[in-house]
N, C-alpha and C positions, 0 to 999 in steps of 0.2 A: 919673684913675687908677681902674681897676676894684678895689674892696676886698674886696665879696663878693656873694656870690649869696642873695638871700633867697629863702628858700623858704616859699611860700607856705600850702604844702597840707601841714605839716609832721603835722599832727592826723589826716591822714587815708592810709589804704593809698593808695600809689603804682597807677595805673594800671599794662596790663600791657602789651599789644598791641593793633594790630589789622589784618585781611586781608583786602584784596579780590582778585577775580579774574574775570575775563571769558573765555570763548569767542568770535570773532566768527563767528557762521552768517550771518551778513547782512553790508553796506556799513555798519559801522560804526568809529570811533578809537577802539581799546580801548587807548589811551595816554590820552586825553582821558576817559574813562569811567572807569577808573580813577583819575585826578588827583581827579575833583570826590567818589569812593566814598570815599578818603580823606582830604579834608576833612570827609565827614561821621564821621568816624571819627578824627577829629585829639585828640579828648577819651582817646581811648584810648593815646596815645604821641604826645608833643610832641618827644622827643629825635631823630630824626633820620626819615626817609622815604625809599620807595623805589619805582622801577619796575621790574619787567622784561617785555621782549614779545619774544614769539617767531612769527619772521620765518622764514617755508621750512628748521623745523628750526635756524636761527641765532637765539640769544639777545641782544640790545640791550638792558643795565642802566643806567638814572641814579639814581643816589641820592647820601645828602649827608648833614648834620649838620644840626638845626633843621625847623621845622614845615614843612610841607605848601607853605606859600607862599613859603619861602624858598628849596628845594632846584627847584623849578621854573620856568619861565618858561614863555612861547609857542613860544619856538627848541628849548626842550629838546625839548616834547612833539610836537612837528613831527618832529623825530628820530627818534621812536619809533615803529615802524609794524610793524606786523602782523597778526595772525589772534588772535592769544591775550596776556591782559599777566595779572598779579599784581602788585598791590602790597603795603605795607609801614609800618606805623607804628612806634614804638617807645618805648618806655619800659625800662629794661634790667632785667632781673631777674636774668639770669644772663649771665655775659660783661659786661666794663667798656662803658661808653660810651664808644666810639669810632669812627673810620674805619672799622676792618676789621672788624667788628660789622656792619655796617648790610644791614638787610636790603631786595631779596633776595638770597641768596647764590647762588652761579653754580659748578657745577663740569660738568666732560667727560671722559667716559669711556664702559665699554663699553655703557650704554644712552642714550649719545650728548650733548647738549647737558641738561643738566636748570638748573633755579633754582628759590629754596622761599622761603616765606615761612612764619611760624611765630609765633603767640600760644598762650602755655603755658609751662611749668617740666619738663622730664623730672628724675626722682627717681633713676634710675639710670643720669644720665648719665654722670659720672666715671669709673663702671665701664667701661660700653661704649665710652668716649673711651679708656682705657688697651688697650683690646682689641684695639681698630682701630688704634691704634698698634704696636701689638707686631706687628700683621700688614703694615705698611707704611703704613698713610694717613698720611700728612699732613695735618692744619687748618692752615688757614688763618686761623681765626676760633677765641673762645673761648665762641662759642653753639652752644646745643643745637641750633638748626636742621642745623649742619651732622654732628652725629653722625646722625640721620635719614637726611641722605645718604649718609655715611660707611657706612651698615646696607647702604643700596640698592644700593650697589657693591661692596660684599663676595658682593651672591648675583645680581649682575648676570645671570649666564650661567641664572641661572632663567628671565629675558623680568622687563618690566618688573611686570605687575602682583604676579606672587610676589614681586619684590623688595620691593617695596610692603606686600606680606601680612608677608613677614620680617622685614621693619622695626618694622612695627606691633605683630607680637610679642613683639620682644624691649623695646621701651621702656615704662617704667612712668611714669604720670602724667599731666600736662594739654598738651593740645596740640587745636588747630586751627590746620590748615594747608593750603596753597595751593603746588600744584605745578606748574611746567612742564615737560614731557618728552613728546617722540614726535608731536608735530602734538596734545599732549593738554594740556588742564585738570583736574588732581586736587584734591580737597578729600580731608581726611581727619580725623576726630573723634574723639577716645578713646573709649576705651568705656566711661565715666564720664558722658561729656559736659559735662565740669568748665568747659572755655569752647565758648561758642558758634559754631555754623555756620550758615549756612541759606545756602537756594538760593533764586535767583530769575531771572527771564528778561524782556529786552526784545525784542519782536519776537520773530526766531529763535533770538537768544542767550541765553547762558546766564551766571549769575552766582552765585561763591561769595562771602559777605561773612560780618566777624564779625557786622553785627545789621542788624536790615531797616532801619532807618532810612536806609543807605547806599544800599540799594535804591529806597527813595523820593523821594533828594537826584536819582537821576537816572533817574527814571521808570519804574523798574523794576517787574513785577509779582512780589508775594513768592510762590514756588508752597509752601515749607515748610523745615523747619527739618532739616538735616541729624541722623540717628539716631549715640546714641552705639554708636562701635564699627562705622562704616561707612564705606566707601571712596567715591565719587562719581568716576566718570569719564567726562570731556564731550568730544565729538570731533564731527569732522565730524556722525555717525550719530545723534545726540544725549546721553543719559546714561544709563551705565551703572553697578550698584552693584555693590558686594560686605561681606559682613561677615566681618569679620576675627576676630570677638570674638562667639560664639556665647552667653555668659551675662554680660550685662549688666547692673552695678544702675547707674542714672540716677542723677546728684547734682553736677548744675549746680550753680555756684559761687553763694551767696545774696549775696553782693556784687554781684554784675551787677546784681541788683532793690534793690540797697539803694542802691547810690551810683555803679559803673562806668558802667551803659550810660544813651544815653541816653534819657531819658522819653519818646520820641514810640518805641521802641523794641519788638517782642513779641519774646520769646523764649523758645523751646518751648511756646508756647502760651498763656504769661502776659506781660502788659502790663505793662510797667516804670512807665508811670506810675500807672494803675490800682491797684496794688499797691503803691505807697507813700500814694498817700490813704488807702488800707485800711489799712497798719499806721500810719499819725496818728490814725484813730478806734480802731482798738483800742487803741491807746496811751493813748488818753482812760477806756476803759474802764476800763483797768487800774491807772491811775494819775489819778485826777482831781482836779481842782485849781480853785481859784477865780481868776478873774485878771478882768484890764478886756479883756487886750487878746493873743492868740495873734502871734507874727513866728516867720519861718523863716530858718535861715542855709542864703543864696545858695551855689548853685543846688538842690542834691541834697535839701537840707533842705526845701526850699519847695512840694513835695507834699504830705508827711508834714505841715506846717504845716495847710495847707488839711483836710485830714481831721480831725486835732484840732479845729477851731474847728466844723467840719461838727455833731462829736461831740458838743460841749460846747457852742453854741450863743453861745458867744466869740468875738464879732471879731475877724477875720483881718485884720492891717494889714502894710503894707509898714516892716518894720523898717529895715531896712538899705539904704541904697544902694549899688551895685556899680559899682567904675572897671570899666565893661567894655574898655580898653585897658590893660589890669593882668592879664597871663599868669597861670600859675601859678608862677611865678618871675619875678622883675625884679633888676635889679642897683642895688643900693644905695649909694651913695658915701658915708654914714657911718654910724659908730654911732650917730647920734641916728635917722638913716633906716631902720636894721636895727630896731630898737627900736618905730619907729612902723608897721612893714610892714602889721596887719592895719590900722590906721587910711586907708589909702594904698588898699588894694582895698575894705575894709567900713567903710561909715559911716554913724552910726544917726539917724535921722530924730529929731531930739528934741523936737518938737511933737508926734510921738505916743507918746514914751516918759516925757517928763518927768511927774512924779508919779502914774503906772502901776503897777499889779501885772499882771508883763509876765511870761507862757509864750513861751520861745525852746526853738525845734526844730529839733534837727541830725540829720544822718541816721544819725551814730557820734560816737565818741571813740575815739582811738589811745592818742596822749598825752597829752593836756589841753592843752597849752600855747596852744594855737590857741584853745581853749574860755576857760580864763580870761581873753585876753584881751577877747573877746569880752565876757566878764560887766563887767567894767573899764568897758570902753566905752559899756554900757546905765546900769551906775552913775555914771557918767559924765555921761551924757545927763539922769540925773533919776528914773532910775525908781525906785517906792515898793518893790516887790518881785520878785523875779527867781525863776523856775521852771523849769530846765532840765529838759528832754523826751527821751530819746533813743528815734529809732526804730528800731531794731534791739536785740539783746542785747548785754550785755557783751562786749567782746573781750579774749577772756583768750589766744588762744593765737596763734603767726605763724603765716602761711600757706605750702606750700611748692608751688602749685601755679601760680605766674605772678604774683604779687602782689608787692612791694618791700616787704616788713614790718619790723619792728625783733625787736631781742632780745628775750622775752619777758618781760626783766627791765624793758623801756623802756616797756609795756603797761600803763598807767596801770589797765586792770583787772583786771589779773594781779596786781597786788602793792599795789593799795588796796582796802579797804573802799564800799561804798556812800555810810557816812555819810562816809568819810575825803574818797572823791572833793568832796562836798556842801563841805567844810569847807577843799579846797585851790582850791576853784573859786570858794568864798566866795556860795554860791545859799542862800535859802532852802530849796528843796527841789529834788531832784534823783529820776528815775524813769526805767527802760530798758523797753523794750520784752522782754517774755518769747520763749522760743526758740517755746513755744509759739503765742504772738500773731504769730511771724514769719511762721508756717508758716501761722497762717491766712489772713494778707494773703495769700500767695502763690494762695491758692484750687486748688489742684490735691491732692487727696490722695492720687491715685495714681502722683505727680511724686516724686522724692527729689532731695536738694538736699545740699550740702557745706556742711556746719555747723563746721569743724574749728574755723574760730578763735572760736567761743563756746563749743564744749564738748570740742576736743581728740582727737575722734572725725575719723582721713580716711580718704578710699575708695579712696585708694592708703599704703602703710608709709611713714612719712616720714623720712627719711636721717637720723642721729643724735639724733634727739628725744628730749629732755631737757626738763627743764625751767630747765635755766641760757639754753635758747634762746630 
């Protein structure tokens, strides 16, 4: 009998989305090209998956509930045949996890067959969702993806690419998205650039993905990183741009570098893994410690590890070992099993912990719960002394731009002390990474970046912001 679901990653922001999309200029299966883009992007939304291709103006969608490998087979993707596909990962932020959720979504009307995929949070969606209501649409669904549509068909009789400009300027906040309509391939990026885009091209084609790494998974050469506040449109003739969004401040999401995307990843021009060894040696800088021996908690932590030990001259060892057939959720059949969950994914080597003064390096803290039990576990194993590292700064505030965060009353650095965290984690010593030290890892300093949930500053108005949030 299924009793519950543990959840695994409970210490850390929920992933958001992720998009890929293909043109075919050439003899290629942009149903098959698409399948393996998201796999490489399955870190970014385990909840459910999706395709759609468009065939002489006719749209073909498969999607499902569950990863990448569950919603597809060979028969499906044989099905799927055409010139143009998008796909779909998901994680829900806004809109229930469910069936009619799942992207991508599919409507028709007067600029013909369209489908979209969409990673991001629109902030003034409920507005515009009531709007379009009152004027006749109908959802289908309870995600933002489809109030974007909903926009495009309200100013349909503009032609497609106004409707496009229309849309974009009436929604506020984080969005990369992937469109099919008219024999065309659209990408489009706020003018923030809060989540990422980039293009890339195999052979003749063309490809929008949320991070090159997907680019890579299938050969692809990366040409660049889609600009905030720019439209991308790919057709036959190759790609054409527009900007919708004439004064732009940049301020990509600092979670992407800190823990979202993955390490073999650049985005707008900084290296995701690159930039967490940098913020592990400043971290050492800033907070330096004696120890025997540096371990990192798997996977996102395990950068930032190796930089500390670079820094400090500290042995970097393998702490932990990882089930890697251990999701980020499994289901549990009892309470002694819910109880033991991180023991079950994370288990500590204890020949090299046992009577140690041990630095462990995570990449955040949410809540702690995940963290304590971690520290348990090193105690556990033998170790002399324990020195929690974190690479990033405090997270004090949610996020409202594509992220699944808690109330900011459940933000273990919202509503404890430094030493308090030290004293419920039960570490000897505990030390965060400065906003300051973030922004130097990143190495860009004429980049800006979305710092909201360390210091409550966003680059879009955030919907009822409070602090009971």
């Amino acid at each position: 009998m299924r009793e519950s679901i543990v959840d695994l990653s409970v210490d850390k922001f929920k992933d958001e989305c992720g998009v890929f999309g293909v043109y075919g200029r050439d003899e290629v299966d942009v149903a098959s090209l698409t399948y393996y883009g998201l796999y490489a992007l399955q870190h970014r939304g385990e909840e459910s998956a999706g395709i759609a291709v468009l065939n002489d103006k006719k749209i073909d969608i498969h999607k499902g509930m569950g990863l990448v490998s569950d919603v597809f087979n060979e028969k499906s993707l044989k099905s799927l045949k055409g010139k143009a596909a998008i796909g779909h990962v998901r994680y829900s932020t806004t809109g229930d996890s469910c069936a009619s959720n799942v992207q991508p979504l599919f409507t028709k009307g007067k600029l013909g067959n369209m489908a979209i995929a969409h990673n991001g949070n629109l902030v003034n969606s409920e507005v515009i969702r009531e709007l379009l209501e009152d004027s006749g649409f109908i959802f289908q669904s309870s995600v933002d993806s489809e109030v974007i549509l909903g926009i495009m068909a309200r100013y349909a009789n503009k032609g497609l690419e106004k409707a496009i400009v229309s849309a974009m300027e009436m929604i506020k906040g984080s969005f990369a998205v992937v469109i099919l309509a008219e024999d065309k391939l659209i990408g489009l990026r706020d003018h923030n650039g809060i989540r990422p885009l980039c293009i890339g091209k195999l052979n003749n084609s063309y490809i929008l993905t949320s991070e090159s790494c997907a680019l890579d998974s299938v050969g692809a050469e990366f040409i660049r990183d889609v600009e905030p506040g720019e439209i991308v449109i790919i057709d036959e003739n190759g790609i054409k741009t527009l900007n919708y969004s004439e004064k732009t401040n940049t301020a990509t999401c600092a979670f992407e570098y800190i823990y979202f995307a993955r390490p073999d990843s650049t985005i707008d021009g900084i290296n995701v893994y690159k930039s967490r060894v940098k913020a592990g040696e400043i971290l050492f800088k800033e907070s330096p410690v004696d120890a025997d021996i540096v371990i990192g908690v798997p996977d996102s932590g395990l950068p930032a590890a190796v930089g500390f030990s670079k820094a400090s001259g500290i042995p970097y060892e393998t702490g932990f070992v990882k089930n890697k057939y251990v999701g980020r959720s499994f289901i549990a059949p009892s309470k002694y099993l819910r109880e033991k969950a991180v023991s079950i994914k994370l288990n500590p080597l204890k020949p090299l912990i046992e009577g140690k003064r041990v630095v462990i390096i995570d990449d955040s803290i949410v809540r702690g719960t995940t963290s304590k039990k971690l520290v348990q576990q090193l105690k556990k194993a033998g170790a002399r002394e324990i020195h929690f590292r974190i690479s990033s700064p405090v997270v004090k505030y949610p996020c409202y731009f594509g992220i699944d965060t808690p109330y900011r009353s459940e933000l273990i650095g919202a509503t404890k002390t430094i030493d308090e965290i030290k004293d419920i984690l039960e570490v000897d010593s505990i030390a965060y990474l400065s906003v300051e030290g973030l922004l130097e890892s990143f190495g860009d300093k004429n980049h800006g970046f979305c710092l909201g949930c360390f210091n409550g500053e966003y680059p879009v108005a955030a919907p009822n912001k409070s602090n009971d949030m």
